[in-house]
N, C-alpha and C positions, 0 to 999 in steps of 0.2 A: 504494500500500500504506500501511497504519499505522504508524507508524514506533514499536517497541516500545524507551523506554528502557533496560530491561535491558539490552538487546541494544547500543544506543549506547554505554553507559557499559564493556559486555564489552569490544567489539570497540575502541574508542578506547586502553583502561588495557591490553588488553595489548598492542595496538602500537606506544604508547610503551614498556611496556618491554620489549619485542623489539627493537626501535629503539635502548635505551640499552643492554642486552649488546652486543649487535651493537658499540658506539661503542664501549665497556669492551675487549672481545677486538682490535676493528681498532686501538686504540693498543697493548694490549700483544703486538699481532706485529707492529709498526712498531718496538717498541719491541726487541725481537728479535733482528729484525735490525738494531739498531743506529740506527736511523734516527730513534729520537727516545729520551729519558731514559728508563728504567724507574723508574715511579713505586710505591711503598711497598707491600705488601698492602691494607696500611687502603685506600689509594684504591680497586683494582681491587676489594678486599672489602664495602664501604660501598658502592659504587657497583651491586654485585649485593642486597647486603639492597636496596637502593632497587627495585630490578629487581625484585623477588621481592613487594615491598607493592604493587605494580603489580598482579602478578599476580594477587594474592591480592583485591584489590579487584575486576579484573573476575571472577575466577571469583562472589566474592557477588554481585556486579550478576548473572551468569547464572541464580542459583537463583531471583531471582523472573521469570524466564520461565517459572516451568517450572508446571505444575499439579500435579505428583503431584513435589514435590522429592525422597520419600524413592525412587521410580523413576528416578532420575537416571542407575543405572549402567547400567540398559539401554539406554542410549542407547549405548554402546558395542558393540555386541553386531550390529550390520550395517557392519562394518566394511569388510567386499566391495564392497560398494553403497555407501554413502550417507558421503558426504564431510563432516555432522555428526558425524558416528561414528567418524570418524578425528583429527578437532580433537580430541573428545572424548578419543582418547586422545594425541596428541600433546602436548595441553596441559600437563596434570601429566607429561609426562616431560620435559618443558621447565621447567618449575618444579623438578624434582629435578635436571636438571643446574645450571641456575642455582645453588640451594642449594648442590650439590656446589661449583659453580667455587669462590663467597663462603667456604664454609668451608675449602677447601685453602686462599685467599689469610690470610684469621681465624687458621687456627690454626699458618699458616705449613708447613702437612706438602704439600711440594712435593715428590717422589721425582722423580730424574732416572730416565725410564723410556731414553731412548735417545740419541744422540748422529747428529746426520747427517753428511752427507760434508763439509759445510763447516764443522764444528766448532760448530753451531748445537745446543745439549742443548733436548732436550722434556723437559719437567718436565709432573706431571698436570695442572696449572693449563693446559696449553697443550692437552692431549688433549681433558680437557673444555670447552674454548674451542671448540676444532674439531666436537665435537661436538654442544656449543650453538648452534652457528653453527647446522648442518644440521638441526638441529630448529627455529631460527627462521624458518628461510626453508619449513620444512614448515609449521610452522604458520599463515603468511601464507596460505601457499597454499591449506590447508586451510580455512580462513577465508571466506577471497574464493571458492572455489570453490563450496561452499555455495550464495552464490547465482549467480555466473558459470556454473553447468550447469544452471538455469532456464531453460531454449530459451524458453518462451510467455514469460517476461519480459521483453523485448528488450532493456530497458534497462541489465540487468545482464547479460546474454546474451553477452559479450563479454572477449577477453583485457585488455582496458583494466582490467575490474573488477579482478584479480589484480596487475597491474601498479599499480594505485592505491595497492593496500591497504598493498603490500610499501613502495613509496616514502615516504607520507605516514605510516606507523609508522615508515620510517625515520625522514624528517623529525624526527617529535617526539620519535622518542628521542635523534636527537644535537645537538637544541636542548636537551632535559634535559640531556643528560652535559655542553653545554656552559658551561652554569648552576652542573651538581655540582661543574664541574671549575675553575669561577671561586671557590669556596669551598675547595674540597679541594686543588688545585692549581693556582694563579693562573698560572700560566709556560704551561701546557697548555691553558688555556681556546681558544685560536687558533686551537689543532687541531681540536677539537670543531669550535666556532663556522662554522671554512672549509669543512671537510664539510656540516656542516646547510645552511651557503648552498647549494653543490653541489647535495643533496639535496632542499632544501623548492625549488630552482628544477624540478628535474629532476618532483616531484611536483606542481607549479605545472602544467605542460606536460603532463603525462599527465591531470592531472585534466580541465584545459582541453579538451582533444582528447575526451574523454569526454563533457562537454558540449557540443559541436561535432556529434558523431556521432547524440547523443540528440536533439538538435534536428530532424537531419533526420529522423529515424525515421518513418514513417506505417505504421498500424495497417494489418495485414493482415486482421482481421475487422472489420466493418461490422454494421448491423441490418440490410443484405439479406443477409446471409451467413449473421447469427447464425440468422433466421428463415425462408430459405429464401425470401424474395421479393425479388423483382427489380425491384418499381417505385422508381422513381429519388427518389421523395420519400417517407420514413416520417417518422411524429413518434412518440413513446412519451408516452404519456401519465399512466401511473403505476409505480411500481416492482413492483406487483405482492402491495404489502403495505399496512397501514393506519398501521406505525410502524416503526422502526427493529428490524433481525436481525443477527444474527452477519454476515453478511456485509456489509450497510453499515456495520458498526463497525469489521471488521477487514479490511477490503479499501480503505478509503480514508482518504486524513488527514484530512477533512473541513475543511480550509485551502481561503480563497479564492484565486484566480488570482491577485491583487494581493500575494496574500502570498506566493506561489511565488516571484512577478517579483522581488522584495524581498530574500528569502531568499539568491538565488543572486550576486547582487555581494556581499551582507552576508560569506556563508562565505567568499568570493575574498581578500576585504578581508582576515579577520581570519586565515583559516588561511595565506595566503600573502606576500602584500605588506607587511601591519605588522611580522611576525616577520622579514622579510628586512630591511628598514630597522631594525629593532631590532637585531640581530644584527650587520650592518655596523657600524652604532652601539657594539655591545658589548663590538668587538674593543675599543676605546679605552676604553668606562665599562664594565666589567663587570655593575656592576648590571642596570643594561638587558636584563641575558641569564634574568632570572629575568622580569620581564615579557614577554618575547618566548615563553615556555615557556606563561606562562599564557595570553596572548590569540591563541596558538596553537590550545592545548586548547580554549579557549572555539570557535574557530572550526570544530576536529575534529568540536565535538558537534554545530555545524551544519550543514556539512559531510554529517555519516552522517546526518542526520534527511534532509535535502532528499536523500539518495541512495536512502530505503527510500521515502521519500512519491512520487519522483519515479516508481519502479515503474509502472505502470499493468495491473493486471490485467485481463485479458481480460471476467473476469465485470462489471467497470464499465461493460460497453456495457448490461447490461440496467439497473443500481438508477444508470445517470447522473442521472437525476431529483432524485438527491440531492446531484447534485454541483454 
């Protein structure tokens, strides 16, 4: 497939900041119960605007996917069906709770709404935590699923996709939080930091296994299949046009095999390996923890290119010619 940047820069900026709630919420209910210091609104609050420019960035990367932008909201509108259409509305209600959480921590109006049996008080900051929560692991889902329920895709065809997606947004959002939280609170950067290892290993291994599987993969259609002949040797000779169509534009990366080969240690290297070594590194120089963020990202965007190009559509057995 063609690997549409729009779409790279969506699905990368909000799984880091799904990633960085996520980080935000799981210190402040460690923090809870007691288990580590509660740190200030400003951090939990600052830490959600950041979350929220995330957002707000891949939502504009989405609109120039689109051909008819001001049609945008019908895309909502097959909600039943189609797993576009439930991101669709997942998304902004996950950016409004975000906003919610950031402005109860901002403006300080935390109402104790209940008290549990272990003397533990929920205040709304902690409601909409819980409910941010479940709206990010919906929107992961949502996400990955999109293309994980492409059966003829094979590549994506698979629960690995959905398991990628959730891990390596985690990853990078609690490599960010753990960067945010070497400025914002130097004492807590460890926390972050020890999780992101955790995670960018646990994402390391799913991804890995993902390419493992792809590897083996062999196409169930063939040109005897596509054409209904059976002798054992066909060659194609032309694609069947005189220059390039919509469909060899958008059905292949047009990358050579040398650059596929290329590609896939590059994304290993920089999405997974440097930021682990950085990050070990960070616990002691904190600096190091804002470059492990960046040539992390750098590696996410490689990453989701060689993940769309790696596709192989079905209709490439006939315009191969061009490949």
């Amino acid at each position: 497939m063609k690997p549409a940047f729009s779409v790279i820069f969506l699905t990368t900026l909000i799984g880091a900041a799904q990633g960085l709630f996520l980080a935000l919420f799981t210190h402040q209910s460690y923090a809870l119960f007691g288990l580590l210091p509660m740190q200030s609104d400003a951090f939990y609050g600052y830490g959600s605007v950041l979350a929220l420019l995330l957002l707000v960035g891949g939502l504009i990367a989405s609109f120039f996917h689109l051909g008819r932008p001001e049609r945008a909201w019908r895309s909502a509108t097959q909600w039943r069906t189609s797993w576009l259409s439930r991101e669709v509305i997942v998304l902004p209600a996950f950016m409004g709770i975000v906003f919610l959480f950031g402005a109860s921590h901002l403006t300080g109006y935390r109402p104790e709404l209940t008290t549990l049996p272990g003397g533990l008080i929920v205040d709304l900051s902690t409601v909409l935590g819980v409910i941010g929560t479940m709206l990010a692991f919906a929107l992961f889902i949502c996400t990955a699923m999109i293309y994980a329920c492409l059966r003829f895709l094979r590549e994506w065809h698979s629960p690995l996709t959905v398991i990628n997606y959730i891990l390596m947004g985690g990853a990078s959002g609690f490599v960010l939080a753990s960067f945010y939280a070497a400025s914002a609170a130097p004492d807590q950067s460890d926390f972050f930091a020890g999780w992101a290892i955790v995670i960018t290993l646990l994402a390391f291994a799913g991804r890995w296994a993902s390419l493992v599987r792809n590897a083996r993969l062999k196409p169930k259609s063939t040109l005897q299949t596509a054409i209904g002949i059976k002798h054992p040797y066909i060659v194609q000779r032309s694609m069947g046009a005189m220059g390039g169509t919509f469909n060899t534009r958008e059905f292949f990366h047009g990358k050579s095999a040398a650059f596929m080969r290329a590609i896939k240690p590059a994304f290993l290297i920089l999405t997974f390996v440097l930021p682990l070594a950085l990050l070990a590194l960070g616990i002691l120089t904190p600096g190091l923890l804002a470059l492990a963020f960046i040539i992390q990202y750098l590696g996410l965007l490689a990453e989701r290119w060689f993940f769309f190009a790696q596709a192989n559509h079905p209709q490439n057995l006939y315009y191969q010619t061009i490949g």
